[in-house]
N, C-alpha and C positions, 0 to 999 in steps of 0.2 A: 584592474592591474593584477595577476597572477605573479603573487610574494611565494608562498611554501611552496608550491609546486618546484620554482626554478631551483633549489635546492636539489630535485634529485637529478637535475642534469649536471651538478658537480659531483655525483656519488663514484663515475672513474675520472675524475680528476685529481691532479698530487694538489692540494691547497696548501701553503702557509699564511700563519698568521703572527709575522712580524713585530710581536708584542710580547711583554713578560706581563701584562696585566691581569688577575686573575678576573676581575672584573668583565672585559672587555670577554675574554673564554667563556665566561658564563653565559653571557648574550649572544655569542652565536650559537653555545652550544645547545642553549634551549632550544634558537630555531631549525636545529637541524643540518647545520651544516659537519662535518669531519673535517679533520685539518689536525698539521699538527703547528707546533708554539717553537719559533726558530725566535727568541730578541733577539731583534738588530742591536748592533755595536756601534750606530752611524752616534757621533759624537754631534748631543742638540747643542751647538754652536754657529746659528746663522744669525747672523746682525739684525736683531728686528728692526730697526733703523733703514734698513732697507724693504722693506718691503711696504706699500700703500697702506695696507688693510690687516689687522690680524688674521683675517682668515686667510689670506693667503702666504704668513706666515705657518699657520696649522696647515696648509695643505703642500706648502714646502716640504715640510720638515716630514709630513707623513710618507711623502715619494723618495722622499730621500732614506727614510726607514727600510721601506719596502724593498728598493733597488740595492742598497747593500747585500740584503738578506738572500734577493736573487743572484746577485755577482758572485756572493761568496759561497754559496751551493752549489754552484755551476763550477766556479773555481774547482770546489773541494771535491766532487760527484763526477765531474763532465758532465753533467744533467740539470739540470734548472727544473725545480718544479713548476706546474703550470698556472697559479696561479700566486701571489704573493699579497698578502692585504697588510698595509700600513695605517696605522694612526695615528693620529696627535689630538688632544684634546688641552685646550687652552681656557683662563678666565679672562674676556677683556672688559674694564671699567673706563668708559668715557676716551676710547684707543688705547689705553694703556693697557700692556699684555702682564695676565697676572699670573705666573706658573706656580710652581711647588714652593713653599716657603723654606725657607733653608734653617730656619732655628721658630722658636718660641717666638721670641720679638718681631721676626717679620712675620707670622701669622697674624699675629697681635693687630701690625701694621696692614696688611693683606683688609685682614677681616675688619677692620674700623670702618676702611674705605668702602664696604658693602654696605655696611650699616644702615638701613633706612631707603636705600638706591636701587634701581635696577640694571642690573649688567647682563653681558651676554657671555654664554658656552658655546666657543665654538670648536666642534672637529674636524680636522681635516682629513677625507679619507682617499686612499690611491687602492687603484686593485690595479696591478702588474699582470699581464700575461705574458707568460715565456715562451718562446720555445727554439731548441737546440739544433741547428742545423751543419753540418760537415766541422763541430766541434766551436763556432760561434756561437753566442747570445742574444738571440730577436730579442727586446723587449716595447711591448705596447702597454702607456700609461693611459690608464683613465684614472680621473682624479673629480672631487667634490666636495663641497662643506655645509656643514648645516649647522643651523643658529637656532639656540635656545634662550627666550629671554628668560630671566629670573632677579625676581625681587625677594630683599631681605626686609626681614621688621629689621624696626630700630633697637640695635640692641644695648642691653646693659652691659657695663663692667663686668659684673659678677659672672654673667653669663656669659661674657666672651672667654673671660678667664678660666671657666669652669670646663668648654666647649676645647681650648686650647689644651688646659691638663688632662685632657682627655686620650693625650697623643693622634688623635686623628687628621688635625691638620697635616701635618706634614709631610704627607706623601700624598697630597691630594692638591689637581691646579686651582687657585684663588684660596687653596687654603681651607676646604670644606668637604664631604662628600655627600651630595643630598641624600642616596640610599643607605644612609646610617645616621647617627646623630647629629650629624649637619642637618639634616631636614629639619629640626626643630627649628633652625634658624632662618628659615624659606616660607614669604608669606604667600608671593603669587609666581605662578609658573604658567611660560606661553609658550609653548613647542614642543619635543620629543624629551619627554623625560629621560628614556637610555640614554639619550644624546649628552645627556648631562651630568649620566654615572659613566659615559666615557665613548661610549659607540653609538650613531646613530641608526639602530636597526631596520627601521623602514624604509630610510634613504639610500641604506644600501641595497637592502634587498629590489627595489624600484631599479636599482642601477643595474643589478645581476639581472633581472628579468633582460634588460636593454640590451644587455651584451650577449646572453646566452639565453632568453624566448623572446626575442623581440616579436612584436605584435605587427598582425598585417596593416598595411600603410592604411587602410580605411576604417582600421578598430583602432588606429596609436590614440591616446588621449593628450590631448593640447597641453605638455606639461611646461612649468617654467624651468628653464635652464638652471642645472645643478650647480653651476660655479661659473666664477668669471673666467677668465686665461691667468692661470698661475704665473705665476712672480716667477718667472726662470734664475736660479744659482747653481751653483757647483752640480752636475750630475752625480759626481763621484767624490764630493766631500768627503776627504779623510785623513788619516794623522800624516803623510808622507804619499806621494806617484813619484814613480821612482820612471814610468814609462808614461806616453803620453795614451790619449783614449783607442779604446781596442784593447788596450792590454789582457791576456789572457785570451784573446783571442772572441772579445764579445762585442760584436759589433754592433749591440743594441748602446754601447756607451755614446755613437755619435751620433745615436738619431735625435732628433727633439720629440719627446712627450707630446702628443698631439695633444689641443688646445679642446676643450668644450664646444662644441659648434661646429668640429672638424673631425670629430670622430669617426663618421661616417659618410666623409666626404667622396667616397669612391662608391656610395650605393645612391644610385638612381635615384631609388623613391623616398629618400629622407634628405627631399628639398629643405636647403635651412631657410628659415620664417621669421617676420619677429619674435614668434614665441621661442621657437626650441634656441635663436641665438638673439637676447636682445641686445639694443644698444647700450647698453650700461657701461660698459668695458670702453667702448670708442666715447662716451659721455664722460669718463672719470680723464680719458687722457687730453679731453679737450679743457679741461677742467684746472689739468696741471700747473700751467703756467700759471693762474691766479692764487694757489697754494701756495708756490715759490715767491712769486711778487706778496703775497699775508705774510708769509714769513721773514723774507729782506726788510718788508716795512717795520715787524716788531722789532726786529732785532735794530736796525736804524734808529727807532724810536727809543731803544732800551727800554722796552717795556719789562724785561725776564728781570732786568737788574734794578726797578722801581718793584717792583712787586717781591724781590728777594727783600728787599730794605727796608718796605714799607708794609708790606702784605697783611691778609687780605685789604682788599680795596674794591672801590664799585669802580661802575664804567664811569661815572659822573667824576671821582676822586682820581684818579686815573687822567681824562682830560685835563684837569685844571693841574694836575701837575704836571704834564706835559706841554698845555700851551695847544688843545686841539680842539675839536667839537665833540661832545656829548654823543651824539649819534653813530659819527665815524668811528668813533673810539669804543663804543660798545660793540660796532658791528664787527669791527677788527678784532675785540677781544674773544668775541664768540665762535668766531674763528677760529682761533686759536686753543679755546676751546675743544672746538669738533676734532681739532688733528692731534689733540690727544696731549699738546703742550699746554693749559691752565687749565687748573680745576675751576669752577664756579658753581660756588654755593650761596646760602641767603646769607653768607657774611662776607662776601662778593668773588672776586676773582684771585688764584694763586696759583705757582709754580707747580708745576707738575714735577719730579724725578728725573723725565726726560729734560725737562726744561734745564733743572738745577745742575744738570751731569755737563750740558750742552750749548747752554743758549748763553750762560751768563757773561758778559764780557770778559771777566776775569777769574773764571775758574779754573780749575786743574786741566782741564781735558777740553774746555771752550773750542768751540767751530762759529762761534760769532765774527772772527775776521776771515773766515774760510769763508761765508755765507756773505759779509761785504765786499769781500773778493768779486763774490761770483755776482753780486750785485751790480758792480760797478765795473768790471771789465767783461766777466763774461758775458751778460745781459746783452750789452752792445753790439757783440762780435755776431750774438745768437740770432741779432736782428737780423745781419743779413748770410745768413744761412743758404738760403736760395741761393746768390753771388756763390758763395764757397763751392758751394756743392759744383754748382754748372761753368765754373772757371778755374776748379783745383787750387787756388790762392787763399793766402791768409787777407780776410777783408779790413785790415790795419787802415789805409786811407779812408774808408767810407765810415767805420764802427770809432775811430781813436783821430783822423786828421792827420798820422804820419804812414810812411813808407817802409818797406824795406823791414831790417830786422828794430831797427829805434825802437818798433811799438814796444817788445819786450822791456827795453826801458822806462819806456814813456808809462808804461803800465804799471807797475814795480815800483820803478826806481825812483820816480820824478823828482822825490825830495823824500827828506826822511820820515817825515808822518806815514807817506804811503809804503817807504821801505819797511818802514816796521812795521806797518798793518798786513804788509803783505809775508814779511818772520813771522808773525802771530799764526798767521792763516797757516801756514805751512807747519808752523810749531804745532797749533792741535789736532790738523790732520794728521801728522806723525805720530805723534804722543798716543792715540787713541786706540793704533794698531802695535806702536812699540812692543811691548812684551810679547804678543804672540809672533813679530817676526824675530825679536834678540832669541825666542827660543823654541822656533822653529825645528832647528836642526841644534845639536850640542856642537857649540863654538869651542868649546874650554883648550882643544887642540894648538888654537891659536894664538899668542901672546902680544902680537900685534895687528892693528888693524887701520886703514884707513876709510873716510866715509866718505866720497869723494859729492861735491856739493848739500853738504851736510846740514847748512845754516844754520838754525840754532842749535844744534848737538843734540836736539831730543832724543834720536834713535840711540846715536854715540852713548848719554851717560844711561840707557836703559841698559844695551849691554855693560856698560861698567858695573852696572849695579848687579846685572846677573850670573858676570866673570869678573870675579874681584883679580883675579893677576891680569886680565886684559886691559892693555895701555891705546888708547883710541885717541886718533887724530882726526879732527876736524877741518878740512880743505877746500873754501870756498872763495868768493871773490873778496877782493880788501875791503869793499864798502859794506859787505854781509858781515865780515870778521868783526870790523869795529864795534859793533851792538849787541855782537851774540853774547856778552857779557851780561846784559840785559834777562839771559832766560838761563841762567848759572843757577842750579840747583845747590840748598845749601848740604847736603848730603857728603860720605866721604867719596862717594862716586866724581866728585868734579875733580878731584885729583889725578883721575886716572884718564882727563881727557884735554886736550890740547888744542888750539886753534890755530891753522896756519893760512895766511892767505895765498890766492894765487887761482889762474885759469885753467881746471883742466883741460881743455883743449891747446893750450899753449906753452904752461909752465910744467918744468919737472914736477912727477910725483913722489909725492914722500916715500917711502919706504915702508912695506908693511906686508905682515904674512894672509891677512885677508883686505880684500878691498870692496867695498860699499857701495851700490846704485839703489839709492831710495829715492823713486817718484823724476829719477833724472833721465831715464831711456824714454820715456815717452812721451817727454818735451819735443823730440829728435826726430826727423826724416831719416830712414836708412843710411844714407852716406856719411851722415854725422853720428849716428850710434857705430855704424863700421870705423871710425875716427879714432871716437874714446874708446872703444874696446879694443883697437891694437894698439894703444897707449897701456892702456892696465895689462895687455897680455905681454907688452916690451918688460915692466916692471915687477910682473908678479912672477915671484921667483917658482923653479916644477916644483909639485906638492903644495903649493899656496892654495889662495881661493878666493872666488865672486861672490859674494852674494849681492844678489836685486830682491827688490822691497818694489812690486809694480802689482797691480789690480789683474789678475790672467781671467784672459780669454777663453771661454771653452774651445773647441775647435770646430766646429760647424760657426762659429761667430757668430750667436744667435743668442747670447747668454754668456754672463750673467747680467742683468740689468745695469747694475751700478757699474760695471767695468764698460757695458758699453756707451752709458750715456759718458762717462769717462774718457773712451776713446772720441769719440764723438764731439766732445769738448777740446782734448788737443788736435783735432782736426781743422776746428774751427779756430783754433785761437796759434797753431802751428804747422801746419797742415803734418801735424806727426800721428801719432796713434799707438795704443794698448795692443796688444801680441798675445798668442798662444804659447802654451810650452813648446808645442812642438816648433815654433817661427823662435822664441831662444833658445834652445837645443840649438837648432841651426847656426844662429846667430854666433853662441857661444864656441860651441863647435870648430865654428870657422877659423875661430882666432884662438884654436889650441888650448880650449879647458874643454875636460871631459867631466864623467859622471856626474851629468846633471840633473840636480832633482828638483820637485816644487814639492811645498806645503800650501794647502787652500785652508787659508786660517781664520775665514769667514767674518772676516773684519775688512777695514778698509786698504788694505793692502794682503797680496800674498807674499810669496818667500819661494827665492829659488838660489840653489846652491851648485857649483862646479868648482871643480880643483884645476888648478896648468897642470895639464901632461910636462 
């Protein structure tokens, strides 16, 4: 494989390198590369919650680096350099992603958890190629990640403490740097050392030879494929779009990043093979649905909420307190294990962070009634998928036993156990995204507001909390109203928020200078969203405002994962579906509010705002 050499075929190339790391500078600039240091401004805020793998959270968040750096050159120059390199470098211990520690005590914390264990460095790397045509933006992603394992000794107090005062944790991910004093704390290393002070140099270099001295088809060497198909999210992750993609006139925003295996799909002789594309990627999604069903089963079992109260625990302790088999019950925890929710050590199994933030039935932020939800109605409806697809109908008689719209009740409402499992559900999917949509955009204009299917008021008293003069009304159906009392924060934000029953589709709306859709337009077939919104466009007075709280679509509808398997689910359970900005622009449009913006707020909801003309 000819590494140094491909270096001087970038010698007239513009290169950037999308990084302030001086680290990461040093390692190219030994091998020879020129470039100059543009950091990206791309704000590291993607949900690792969404993504399979960390490494395809590092190889996210590296593209997303890179692509700001080129948009916003292009913006600023009319010229886009021609190539843009991103990185990201991550610590993950047993799935759990371990970044930069943010004081003393979570290094402390970071570094305990290496102690004695081996974890993995992963980077994830994109090279960007640009180039500038009749004042647009090409851009072509290649994207890769490479995995360092590394063991620590088991360390002392003294020396963790000592390694800590040292101030070097703290700008380093997992909390370390092995090319400084952190080495002492590293007993065995299996991969690319640079890879582990930040860049992996020979992977890329292996890459650049691919792109720019690819070898003739009877010298290529059998290599294994550099990465899976990245985690698709926001192309254009950023604090406000204010236009939908294309904006500034670069029309690499609506391509998709070609995928590992597809790079060179328009050249003849680089037939794909198992090698250069293996099955891994199509093996991980056949995989899926037994993830989903390990996790419905623990959370069903309450395993996260025995193991908060009782913790650690073996597999054997674990069984007899639940009433299961020994076997099943280890195989399940280790499970659980692998996807990065329990720890298990020789003093047996325990909550993971993710677990505690997430799993627990009665936490602050709990998705365990989201998750029984999706166990218990969605699962059903998911079975017959095929029907849906090939008859455009909601498959309610075949997945629930009734017809017509009932299902929605019959699923929900049946009685009040399931109503209020199904408030819960809704309450932590809300709550989880709350702050980054109450503050999105600055509300404080506003002094009124209505949330119109609001149910337990999560979003409501987050904005109270974030707009102490804003008076928020809650307006959902009389059997949601009665209980929303149930999830009444003891805060002075509950003063500031009000519950009124009623349909909106049917009953007057309250009066208010902003009006609220969280998670309510994409319940709806077009004719019933065109419904409600020339209802709110009758009552919202000019200079008022919309805001929707909905998961967006990119616009080629190809991305982002979580919003599509999202749409995908109200399809099946509504025949409704998730939208692009540019499909509510339109939408919004229609029924006379203008200036409409989104926030991609990289959580489980976005944020999109217009005012009534």
């Amino acid at each position: 494989m000819v590494l140094y050499p491909v270096m001087r075929k970038l010698l007239d190339k513009r290169v950037v390198l999308a990084s302030a790391s001086p680290r990461r500078q040093e390692i190219l600039s030994h091998a020879g590369l020129r470039f100059t240091v543009v950091p990206s401004k791309f704000k590291e805020n993607l949900s690792k919650a969404s993504f399979p793998t960390p490494y395809a959270y590092a190889m996210e968040t590296a593209k997303q680096k890179a692509l700001e750096v080129a948009r916003r050159m292009h913006q600023k120059d009319l010229r886009a350099p021609d190539i843009v390199i991103g990185a990201d470098t991550i610590v993950a211990l047993e799935g759990l992603i371990l970044e930069k520690p943010v004081d003393k005590t979570d290094a402390y914390s970071m570094l305990s958890r290496l102690s004695g264990k081996e974890h993995s460095v992963f980077t994830g790397v994109a090279i960007v190629q640009c180039s500038s045509q009749g004042g647009g933006l090409d851009l072509d992603v290649s994207e890769f990640y490479e995995e360092t394992r590394v063991r620590f000794s088991q360390l002392s107090e003294e020396l963790l403490w000592e390694y800590i005062h040292s101030g070097e944790p703290l700008d380093k991910a997992g909390g370390y740097g092995i090319q400084a004093l952190g080495g002492m704390l590293v007993e065995a290393i299996h991969g690319d050392f640079h890879n582990v002070v930040g860049f992996p140099l020979n992977r890329f270099c292996k890459k650049l030879a691919e792109l720019y001295h690819p070898p003739r088809p009877e010298d290529r060497p059998r290599e294994k494929q550099d990465s899976i198909p990245a985690e698709d999210t926001f192309d254009g992750l950023g604090d406000s779009e204010g236009a939908g993609p294309g904006q500034g006139g670069a029309r690499g925003d609506r391509r998709r990043p070609r995928a590992p295996g597809r790079e060179h799909a328009k050249d003849a002789d680089r037939k794909p093979s198992v090698e250069s594309v293996p099955p891994t990627a199509v093996l991980e999604l056949i995989d899926g649905y037994k993830v989903s069903k390990a996790l419905f089963t623990a959370c069903k079992m309450k395993l996260f909420d025995l193991l908060r109260d009782k913790g650690p625990l073996s597999a054997l302790d674990v069984a007899r307190k639940i009433g299961a088999s020994e076997g099943g019950t280890g195989q399940l925890l280790d499970v659980c294990a692998g996807l990065g929710l329990l720890d298990k050590t020789e003093g047996g199994y325990s909550n993971t962070p993710l677990a505690t933030l997430y799993l627990l039935s009665d936490g602050e932020y709990s998705l365990h009634s989201f998750i029984m939800t999706q166990e218990e109605v969605s699962w059903p409806f998911f079975s017959y998928l095929d029907f849906a697809v090939r008859e455009g109908t909601v498959q309610a008689q075949r997945a629930m036993g009734t017809a017509g719209e009932d299902h929605y009740q019959e699923s929900f409402y049946k009685n009040r156990e399931k109503k209020l499992q199904f408030m819960r559900a809704m309450h932590g999917h809300t709550k989880v995204a709350a702050r980054q949509v109450a503050t999105a955009f600055d509300l404080s204009g506003f002094t009124s507001a209505c949330d119109l299917g609001g149910c337990t008021g999560a979003l409501a008293y987050e904005l109270a909390r974030q707009y102490p003069g804003l008076k928020v009304t809650v307006f959902d159906l009389p059997e949601v109203i009665e209980d929303a009392v149930c999830f009444q924060p003891h805060g002075p934000e509950a003063g500031q928020v009000s519950f009124v029953p009623g349909d909106f589709f049917q009953d007057t709306l309250p009066e208010a200078d902003l009006y609220i859709l969280s998670k309510i337009l994409h319940n709806w077939p077009d004719d019933k969203v065109h419904q409600l919104l020339s209802r709110i466009s009758r009552s919202c007075k000019p200079g008022g405002g919309l805001l929707v709280a909905e998961q967006l679509l990119d616009e080629d509808k190809c991305r982002p994962l979580p919003a599509l398997m999202m749409s995908l689910n109200m399809t099946v359970l509504f025949q409704a579906r998730e939208r692009s900005l540019s499909e509510y622009r339109s939408l919004l449009q229609a029924h006379g509010f203008t200036d409409v913006r989104a926030v991609r707020t990289g959580s489980t909801s976005d944020a999109v705002l217009a005012t009534r003309a």
